[in-house]
N, C-alpha and C positions, 0 to 999 in steps of 0.2 A: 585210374583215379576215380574217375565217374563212376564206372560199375561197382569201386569199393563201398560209396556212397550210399547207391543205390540199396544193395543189399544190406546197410548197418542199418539205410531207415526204416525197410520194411518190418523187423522185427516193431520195433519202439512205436512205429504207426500200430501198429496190432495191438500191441501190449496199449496204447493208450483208448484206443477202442474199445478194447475189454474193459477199461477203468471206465470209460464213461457209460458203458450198457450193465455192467455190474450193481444190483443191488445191495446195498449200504447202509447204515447209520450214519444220520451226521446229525450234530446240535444244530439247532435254529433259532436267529434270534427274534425276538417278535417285541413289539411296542409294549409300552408299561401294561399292564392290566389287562392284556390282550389273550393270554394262556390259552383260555379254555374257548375262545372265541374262534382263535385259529384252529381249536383240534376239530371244534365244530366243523369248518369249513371243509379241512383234510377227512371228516367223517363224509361230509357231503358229496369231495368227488374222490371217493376211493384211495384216498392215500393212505399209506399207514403209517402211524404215528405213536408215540409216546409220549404223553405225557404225567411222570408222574406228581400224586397229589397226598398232602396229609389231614388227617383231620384237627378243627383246635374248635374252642368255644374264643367267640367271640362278642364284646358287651355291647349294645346297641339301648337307643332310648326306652325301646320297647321288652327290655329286657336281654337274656343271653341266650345264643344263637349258636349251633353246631355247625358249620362251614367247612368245605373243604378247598384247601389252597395251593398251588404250586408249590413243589418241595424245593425245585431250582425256578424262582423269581425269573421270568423276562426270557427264560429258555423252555424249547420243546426237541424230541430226540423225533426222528422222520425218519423212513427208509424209503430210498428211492436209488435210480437208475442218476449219475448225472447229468445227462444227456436229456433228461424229464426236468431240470430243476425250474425249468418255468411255471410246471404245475404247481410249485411252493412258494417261489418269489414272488410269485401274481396276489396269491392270497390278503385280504386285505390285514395289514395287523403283522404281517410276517416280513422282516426285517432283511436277515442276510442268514446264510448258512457258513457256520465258524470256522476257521482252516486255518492254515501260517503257509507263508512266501505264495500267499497269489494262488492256491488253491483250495476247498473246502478239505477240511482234514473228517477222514472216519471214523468212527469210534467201534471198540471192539463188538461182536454180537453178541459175546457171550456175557458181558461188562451187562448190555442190556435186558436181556435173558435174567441175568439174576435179580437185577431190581427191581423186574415185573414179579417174578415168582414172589420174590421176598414180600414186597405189595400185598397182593392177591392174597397172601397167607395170613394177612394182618399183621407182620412184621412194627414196630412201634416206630418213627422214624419221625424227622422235622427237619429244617433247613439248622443247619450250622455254619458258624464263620469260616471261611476257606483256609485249609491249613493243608503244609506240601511235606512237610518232614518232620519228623519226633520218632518217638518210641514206637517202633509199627509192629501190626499183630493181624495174624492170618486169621479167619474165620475157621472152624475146622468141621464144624457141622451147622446142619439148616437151609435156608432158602440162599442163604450169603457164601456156602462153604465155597473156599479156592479166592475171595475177595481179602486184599489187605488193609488194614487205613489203621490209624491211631485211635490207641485204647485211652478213651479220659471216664475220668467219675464225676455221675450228678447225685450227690445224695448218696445213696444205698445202693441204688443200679450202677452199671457198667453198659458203657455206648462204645461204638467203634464209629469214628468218624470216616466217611469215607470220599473221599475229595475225585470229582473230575475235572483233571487238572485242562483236560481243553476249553471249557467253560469259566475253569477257577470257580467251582462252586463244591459244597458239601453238604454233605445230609449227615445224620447220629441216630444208630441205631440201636436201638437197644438188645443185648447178647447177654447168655449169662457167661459168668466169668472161666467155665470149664469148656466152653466150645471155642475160644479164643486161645494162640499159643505165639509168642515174640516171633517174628520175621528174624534170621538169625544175622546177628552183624550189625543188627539197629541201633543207631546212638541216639539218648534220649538229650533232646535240643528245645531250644523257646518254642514254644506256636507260634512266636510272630516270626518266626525267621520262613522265609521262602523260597520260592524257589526264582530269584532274582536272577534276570539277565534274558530270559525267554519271553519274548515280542510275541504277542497275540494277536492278530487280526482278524478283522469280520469280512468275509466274503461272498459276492455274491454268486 
């Protein structure tokens, strides 16, 4: 019985090792207005970080102002080991790293990979209201190709909302309407309906 033991924990000891020394994505949450403050900090001891930004004109007494802002509010995306997560939590401004049941959850790399490329390319993009289900539509070419989210219209253009549901946040980007193609089996539903019944928690 003992020795059964034995040998069931050594695997699951290992395999939790390798989780914690593995290199990862994870969302981070940081204090209000803290964004670029934190990346600062993660720039200053070598961590790597994500954070993306859009551009808007903003009006000020002194006239109107180009700015650039956090595209997801209050979150930054980090890769790290978690076995390192003091190098992050320590940071002044940086809150907790996102997960569910009592662990930080990861996020895909490739998930991250394209919303840098997309960025970098000048992709047109702005924070949008969180939405988890409708009418969804693949990307099929561009910096986004292989990403799904909901196709809505502003005006003349065509944006594909694309939601990261561990955060509950979205962005809208703008696509033209031939690089975009229905996700098959999609039912087209309200935006306000969600994806109700999944407990989010913040972790450190």
């Amino acid at each position: 019985m003992a020795q059964a033991i034995t040998l069931d924990s050594e695997p699951s000891s290992r395999a939790e090792d390798a989780v914690q020394r593995e290199l990862l994505w994870y969302a981070g949450y940081t204090a209000s207005r803290h964004e670029k403050r934190v990346a600062e900090h993660f720039a200053q001891r070598g961590v790597e970080h994500f954070l993306p930004l859009y551009e808007t004109i903003h009006r000020w007494n002194n006239g109107r102002h180009r700015v650039q802002l956090p595209l997801f509010p209050g979150y930054i995306f980090v890769r790290i080991a978690l076995r390192e997560r003091r190098r992050v939590i320590e940071v002044p401004g940086f809150v907790r790293l996102v997960g569910f049941n009592s662990l930080p959850c990861p996020l895909p790399e490739v998930d991250i990979n394209r919303m840098k490329e997309a960025l970098n390319k000048g992709v047109v993009a702005e924070p949008y209201p969180y939405l988890t289900v409708g009418t969804r539509v693949e990307v099929r070419n561009g910096p986004l190709q292989g990403m799904t989210g909901i196709l809505v219209r502003r005006q003349t253009k065509c944006r594909v909302v694309i939601s990261v549901d561990l955060i509950m946040r979205s962005m809208a980007v703008e696509v033209e309407a031939a690089d975009v193609v229905p996700v098959r089996g999609s039912v087209a539903l309200s935006p306000s309906e969600d994806a109700a019944g999944r407990k989010r928690t913040l972790h450190v």
